[in-house]
C-alpha positions in Angstrom: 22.8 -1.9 5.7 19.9 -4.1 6.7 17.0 -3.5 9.1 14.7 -5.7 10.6 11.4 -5.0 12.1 8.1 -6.3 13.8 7.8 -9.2 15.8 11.6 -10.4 15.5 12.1 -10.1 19.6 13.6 -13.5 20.9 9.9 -13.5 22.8 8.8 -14.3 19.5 11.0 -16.8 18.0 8.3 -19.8 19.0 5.9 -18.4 16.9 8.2 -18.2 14.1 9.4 -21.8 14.5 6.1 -23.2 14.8 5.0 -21.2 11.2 7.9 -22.6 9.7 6.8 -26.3 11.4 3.7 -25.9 10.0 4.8 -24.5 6.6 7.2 -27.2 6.3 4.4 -30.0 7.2 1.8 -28.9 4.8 3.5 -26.9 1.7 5.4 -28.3 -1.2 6.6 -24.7 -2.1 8.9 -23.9 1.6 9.7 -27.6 1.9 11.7 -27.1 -1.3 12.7 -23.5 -0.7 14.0 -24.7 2.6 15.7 -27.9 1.6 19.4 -28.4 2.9 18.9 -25.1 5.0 19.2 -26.0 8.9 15.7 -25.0 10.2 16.1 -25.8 13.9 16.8 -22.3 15.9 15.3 -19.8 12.9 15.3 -16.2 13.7 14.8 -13.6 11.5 18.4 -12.5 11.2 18.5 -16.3 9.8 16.1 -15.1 7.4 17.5 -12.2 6.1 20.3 -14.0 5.1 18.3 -16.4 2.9 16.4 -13.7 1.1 18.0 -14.7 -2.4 17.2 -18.8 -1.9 14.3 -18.3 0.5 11.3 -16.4 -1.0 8.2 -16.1 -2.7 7.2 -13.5 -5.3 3.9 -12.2 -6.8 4.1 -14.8 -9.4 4.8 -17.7 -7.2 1.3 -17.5 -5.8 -0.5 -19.2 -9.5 1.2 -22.1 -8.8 -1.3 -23.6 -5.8 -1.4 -27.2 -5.7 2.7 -25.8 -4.5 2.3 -23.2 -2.3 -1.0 -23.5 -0.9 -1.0 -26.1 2.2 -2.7 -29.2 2.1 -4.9 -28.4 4.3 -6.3 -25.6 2.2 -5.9 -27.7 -0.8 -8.5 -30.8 0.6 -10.8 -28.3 2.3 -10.1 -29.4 6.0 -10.6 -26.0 7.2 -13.1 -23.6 6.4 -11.7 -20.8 3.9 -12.6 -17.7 1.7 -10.2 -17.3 -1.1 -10.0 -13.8 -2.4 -9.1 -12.5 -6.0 -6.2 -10.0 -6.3 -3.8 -8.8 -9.5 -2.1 -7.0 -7.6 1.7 -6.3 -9.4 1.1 -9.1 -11.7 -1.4 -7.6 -13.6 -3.9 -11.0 -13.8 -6.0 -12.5 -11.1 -4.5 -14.4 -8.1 -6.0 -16.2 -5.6 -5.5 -16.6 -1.9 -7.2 -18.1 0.6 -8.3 -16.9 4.0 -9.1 -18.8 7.0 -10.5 -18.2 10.7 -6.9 -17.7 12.1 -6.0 -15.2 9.3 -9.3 -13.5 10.7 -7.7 -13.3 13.8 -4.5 -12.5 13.2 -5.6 -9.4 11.3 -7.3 -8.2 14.5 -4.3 -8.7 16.4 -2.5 -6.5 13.3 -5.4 -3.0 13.3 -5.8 -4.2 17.3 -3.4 -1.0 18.4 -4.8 1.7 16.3 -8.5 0.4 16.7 -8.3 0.4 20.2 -7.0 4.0 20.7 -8.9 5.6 17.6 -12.1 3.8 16.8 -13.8 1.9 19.9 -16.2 3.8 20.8 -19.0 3.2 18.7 -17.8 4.6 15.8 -19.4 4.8 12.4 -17.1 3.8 9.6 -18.0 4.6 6.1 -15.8 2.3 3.8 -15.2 3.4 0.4 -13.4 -0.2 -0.1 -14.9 -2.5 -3.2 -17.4 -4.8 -1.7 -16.8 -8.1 0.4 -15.6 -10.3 -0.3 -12.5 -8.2 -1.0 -9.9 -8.2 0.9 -9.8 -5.0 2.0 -13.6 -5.2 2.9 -12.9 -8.8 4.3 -10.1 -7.5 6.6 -11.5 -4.5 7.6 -14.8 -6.4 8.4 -13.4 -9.7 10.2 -10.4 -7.4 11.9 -13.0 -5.4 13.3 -15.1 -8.1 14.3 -12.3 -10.8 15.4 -11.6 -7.8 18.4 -15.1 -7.4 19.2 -14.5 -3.7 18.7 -17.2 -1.2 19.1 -17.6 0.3 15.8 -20.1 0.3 13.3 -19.0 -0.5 9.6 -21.3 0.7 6.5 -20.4 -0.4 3.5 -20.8 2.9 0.9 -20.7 1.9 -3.1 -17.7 2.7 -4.8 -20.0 4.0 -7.8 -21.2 6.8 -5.3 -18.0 8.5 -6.0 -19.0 9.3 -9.3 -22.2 10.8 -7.9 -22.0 13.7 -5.5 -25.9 13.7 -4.8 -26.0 10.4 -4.2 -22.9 10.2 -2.0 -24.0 13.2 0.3 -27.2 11.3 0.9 -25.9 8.2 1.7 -23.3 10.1 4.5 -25.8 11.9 5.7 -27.5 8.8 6.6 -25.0 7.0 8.3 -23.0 10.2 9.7 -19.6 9.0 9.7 -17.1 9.6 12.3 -14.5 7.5 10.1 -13.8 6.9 6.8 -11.8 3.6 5.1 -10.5 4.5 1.3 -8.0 4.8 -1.0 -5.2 7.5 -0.3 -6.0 9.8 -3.0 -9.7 9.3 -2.6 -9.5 10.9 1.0 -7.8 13.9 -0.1 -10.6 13.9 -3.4 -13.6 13.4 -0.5 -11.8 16.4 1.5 -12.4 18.4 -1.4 -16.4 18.1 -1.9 -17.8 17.2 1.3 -19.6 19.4 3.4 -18.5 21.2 6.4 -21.3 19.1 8.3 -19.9 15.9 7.2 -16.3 16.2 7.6 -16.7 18.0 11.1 -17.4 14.5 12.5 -14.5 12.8 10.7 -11.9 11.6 13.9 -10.6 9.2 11.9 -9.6 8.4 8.2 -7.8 5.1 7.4 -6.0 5.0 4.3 -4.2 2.4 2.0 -3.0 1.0 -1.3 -1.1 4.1 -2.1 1.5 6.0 -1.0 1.0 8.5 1.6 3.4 11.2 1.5 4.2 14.1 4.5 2.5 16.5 1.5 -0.5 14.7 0.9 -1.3 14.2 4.4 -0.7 17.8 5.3 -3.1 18.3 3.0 -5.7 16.0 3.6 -5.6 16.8 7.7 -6.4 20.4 6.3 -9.4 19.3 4.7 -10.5 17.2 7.9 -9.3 19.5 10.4 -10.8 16.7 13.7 -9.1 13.7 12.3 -5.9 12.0 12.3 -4.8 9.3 9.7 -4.1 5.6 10.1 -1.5 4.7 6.8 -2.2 0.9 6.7 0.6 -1.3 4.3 -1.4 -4.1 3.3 -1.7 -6.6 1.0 -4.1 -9.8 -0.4 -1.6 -12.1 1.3 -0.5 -10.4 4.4 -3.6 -8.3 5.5 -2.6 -5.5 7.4 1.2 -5.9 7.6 2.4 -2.5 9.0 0.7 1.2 10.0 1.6 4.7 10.9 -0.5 7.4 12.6 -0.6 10.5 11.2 -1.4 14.0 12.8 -1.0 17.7 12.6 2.8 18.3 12.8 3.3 14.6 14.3 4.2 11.3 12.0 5.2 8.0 14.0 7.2 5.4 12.4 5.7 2.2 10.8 4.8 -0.9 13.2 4.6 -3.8 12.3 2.0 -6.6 15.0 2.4 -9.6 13.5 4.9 -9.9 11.1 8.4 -10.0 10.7 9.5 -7.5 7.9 13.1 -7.6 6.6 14.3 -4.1 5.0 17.6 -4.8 2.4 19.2 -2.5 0.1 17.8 -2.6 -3.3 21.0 -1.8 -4.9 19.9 0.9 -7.1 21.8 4.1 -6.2 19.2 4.7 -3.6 20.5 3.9 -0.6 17.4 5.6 1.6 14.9 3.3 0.0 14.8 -0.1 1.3 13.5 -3.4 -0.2 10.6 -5.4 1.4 10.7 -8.6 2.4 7.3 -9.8 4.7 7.3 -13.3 6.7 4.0 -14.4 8.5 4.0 -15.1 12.2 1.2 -17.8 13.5 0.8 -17.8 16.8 1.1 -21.7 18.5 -2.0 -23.7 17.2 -2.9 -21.2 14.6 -3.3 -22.4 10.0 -2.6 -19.5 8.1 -4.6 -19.8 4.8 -1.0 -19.3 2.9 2.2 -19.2 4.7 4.7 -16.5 3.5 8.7 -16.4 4.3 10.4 -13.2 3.0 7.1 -12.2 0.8 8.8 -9.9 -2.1 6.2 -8.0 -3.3 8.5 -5.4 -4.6 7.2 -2.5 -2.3 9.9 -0.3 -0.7 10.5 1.0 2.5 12.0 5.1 3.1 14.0 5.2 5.7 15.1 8.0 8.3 17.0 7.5 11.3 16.9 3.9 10.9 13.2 3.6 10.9 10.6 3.0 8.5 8.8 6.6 8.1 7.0 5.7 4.5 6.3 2.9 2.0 6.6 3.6 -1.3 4.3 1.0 -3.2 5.7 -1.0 -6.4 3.0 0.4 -8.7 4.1 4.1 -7.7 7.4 3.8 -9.2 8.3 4.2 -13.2 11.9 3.6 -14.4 13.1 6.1 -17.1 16.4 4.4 -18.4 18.7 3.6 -15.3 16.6 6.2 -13.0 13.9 5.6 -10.9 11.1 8.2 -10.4 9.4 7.7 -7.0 6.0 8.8 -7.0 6.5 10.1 -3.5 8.8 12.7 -4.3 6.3 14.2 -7.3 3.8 14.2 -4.4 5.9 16.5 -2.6 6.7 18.9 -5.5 2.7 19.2 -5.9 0.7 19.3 -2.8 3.8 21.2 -1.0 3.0 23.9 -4.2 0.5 26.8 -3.6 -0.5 26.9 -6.8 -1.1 23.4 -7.8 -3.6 20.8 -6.7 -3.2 17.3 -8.4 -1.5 15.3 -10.8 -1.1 11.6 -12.3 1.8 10.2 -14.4 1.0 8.9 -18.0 4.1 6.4 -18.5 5.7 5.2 -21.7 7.7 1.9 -20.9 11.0 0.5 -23.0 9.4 -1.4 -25.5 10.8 -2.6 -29.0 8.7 0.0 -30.2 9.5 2.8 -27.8 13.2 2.8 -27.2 13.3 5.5 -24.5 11.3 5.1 -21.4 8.8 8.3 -21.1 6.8 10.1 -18.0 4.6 13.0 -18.9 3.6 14.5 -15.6 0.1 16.1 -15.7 -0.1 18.8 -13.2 -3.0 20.5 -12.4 -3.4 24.2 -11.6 -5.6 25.9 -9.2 -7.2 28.8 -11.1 -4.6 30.3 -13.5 -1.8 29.1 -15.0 1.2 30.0 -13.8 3.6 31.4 -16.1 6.7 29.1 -15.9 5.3 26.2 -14.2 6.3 23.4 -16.7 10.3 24.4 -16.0 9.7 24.8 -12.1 8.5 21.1 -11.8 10.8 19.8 -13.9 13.9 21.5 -12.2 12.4 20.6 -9.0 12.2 16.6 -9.7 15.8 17.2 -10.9 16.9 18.7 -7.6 14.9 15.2 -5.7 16.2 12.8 -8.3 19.8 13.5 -9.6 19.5 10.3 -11.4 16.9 11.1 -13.4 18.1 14.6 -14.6 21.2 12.5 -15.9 19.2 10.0 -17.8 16.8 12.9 -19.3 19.2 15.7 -19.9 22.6 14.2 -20.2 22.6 10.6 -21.4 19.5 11.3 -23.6 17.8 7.6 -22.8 14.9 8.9 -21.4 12.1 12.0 -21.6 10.4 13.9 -18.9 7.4 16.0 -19.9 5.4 18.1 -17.9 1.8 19.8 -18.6 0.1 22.1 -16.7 -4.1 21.7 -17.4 -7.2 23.3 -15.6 -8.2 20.8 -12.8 -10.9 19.3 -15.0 -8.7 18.4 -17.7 -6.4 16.6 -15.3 -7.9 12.8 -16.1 -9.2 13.7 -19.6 -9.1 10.4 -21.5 -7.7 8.3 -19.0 -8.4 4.6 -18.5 -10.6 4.8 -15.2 -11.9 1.7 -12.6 -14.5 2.5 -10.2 -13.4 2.8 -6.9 -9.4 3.4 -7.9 -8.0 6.9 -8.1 -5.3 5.8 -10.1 -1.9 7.8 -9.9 0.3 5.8 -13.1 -1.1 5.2 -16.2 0.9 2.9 -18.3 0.4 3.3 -21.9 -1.3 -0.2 -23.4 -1.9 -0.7 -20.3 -4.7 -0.3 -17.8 -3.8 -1.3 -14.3 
């Protein structure tokens, strides 16, 4: 059945129209996409039914004398255009205007408000502007006038704890922006005296799962997490708040976000499609309708409780392995800490898909730990037993290593704690 989410109130159906003027004005790409399709009256509900004709896709976004507007293309307005791979695995470019600046205030507005506006001091672990992680964070925060304080920390200071613990100490952070994992990671070397002043830790780019945020709220026992779902082209679509024994669902400001099933057996996990909304007056440096980056949404009780991001998912044979539930095997185990997933795709040369889970242990192995994991994944992911055990078109291996063998010759990136390593591959 499909959902639909974010600004999609009747309220808001001017704003959506005018995007769709606008989009339609300035942009080859929707004035194709939309041709022979009755524009006047579009709702969302409209939208949603268009999802196979009307859309745009990772790849879509190299072709920009088509899908960016014109008035990106001749430089009418004033722009920054970011870099991003993202899912496609080669550089992309989008731009960024003043509006888009707004609009992401308007989109962290609600959680910045209640958690961060009173001169706070941010420590962001981001890769430097002009990223767009570092360009959102920066103009969101700004665009709001909000009173906060936002230090930019190198990424390379992750690999050096002297150096990072002198740079925090300076700055004495009361917040901290990163990568999922790398909040957990930073839970696990800071100081008492650092983390004590940690109220709040904004997270993205990977999924966040009820496990891992236990985990990490353990670690910073003061602060509450924001889960942003984000991207290049969308800024901050959607967040969550996350506290001790209380998760709220995902909402999304300023977009409208169209959840369909994916038609893969898994009837929990819904498919993501994002569309824009301008307000009246406002150019969006590139207009999206029903945005399929491939991200899905889990739902419970018909709302969204957890993204699952494309890159966290491997397929072995006709299963899918969802990185979300291996986190939940691991940090919900007392006697493991970590893991990542080194991933053999079909290839002509590998003609069953494989996942070797790395696991790592606390302080001694546990006898039996290898057979544990595995029958646990089997007991979240029927599918998957069938295509390891049964059908025989896919393997499943699990280690179990000392913590610093865990990542032991790895393809590494500063400033990503990467969860999926795909052989011949490095994301």
């Amino acid at each position: 059945m499909d959902m639909i989410a974010g600004r999609v109130t009747k309220e808001d159906f001017s704003d959506l129209r005018y995007t769709l003027e606008k989009a339609l004005e300035t942009t080859e790409f929707w004035r194709r996409k939309f041709r022979g399709i009755d524009v006047e009256g579009i709702t969302p509900s409209r939208l949603s039914e268009l999802t196979e004709t009307v859309n745009i896709t990772p790849h879509d976004l190299y072709r920009t004398d088509e899908v960016w507007p014109e008035y990106i293309r001749k430089g009418v307005v004033f722009h920054a255009v970011m870099r991003t791979s993202g899912t496609t695995g080669k550089p992309k470019r989008v731009p960024y205007t003043r509006d888009d600046r707004f609009r992401t205030g308007r989109q962290i507005e609600p959680w910045v408000r209640e958690y961060m506006d009173k001169g706070d001091r941010i420590a962001s672990f981001f890769p430097p502007l002009p990223s767009s992680s570092g360009m959102f964070a920066y103009g969101g925060f700004e665009a709001i006038a909000a009173k906060a304080a936002y230090y930019q920390v190198p990424i390379q200071y992750l690999l050096d704890k002297n150096m990072l613990l002198s740079e925090l100490r300076d700055i004495k952070p009361t917040a901290l922006f990163c990568l999922t994992a790398t909040a957990y990671n930073l839970g696990l070397i800071l100081p008492e005296s650092i983390k004590k002043d940690i109220q709040t830790i904004v997270v993205g780019g990977e999924t966040l799962t009820p496990e891992l945020a236990k985990a990490t709220l353990e670690l910073f026992e003061d602060a509450v997490i924001v889960d942003n779902f984000g991207s290049t082209e969308d800024a901050i679509t959607g967040y969550r708040v996350v506290k001790s024994g209380k998760t709220t669902p995902f909402t999304f400001p300023d977009s409208a976000v169209i959840l369909k099933d994916n038609n893969d057996g898994y009837s929990e996990y819904k498919r993501i499609y994002i569309t824009k909304v301008m307000h009246e007056g406002e150019l969006t440096g590139l207009p999206l309708f029903n945005y399929d980056i491939g991200d899905l949404a889990r739902i419970a009780d018909g709302r969204v409780m957890n993204i699952i991001r494309v890159k966290d998912v491997v397929s072995l044979a006709g299963a899918k392995l969802h990185i979300d539930q291996v986190m939940e095997i691991i940090y919900d185990h007392p006697d493991l800490l970590d893991f990542v997933i080194i991933y053999h795709p079909l290839s002509p040369d590998n003609p069953r898909p494989k996942a070797i889970i790395r696991v790592a242990y606390r302080e001694k192995k546990p006898p039996g730990i290898e057979d544990e994991v595995r029958e646990l994944i089997y007991e979240a992911n029927n599918p998957v037993r069938y295509e390891v055990e049964e059908s025989k078109q896919a393997e499943l291996i699990i280690e179990a290593v000392p913590p610093e063998k865990l990542r032991a010759d790895l393809p590494q990136r500063l400033g990503k704690t990467k969860r999926i390593y795909i052989v011949g591959k490095d994301l």
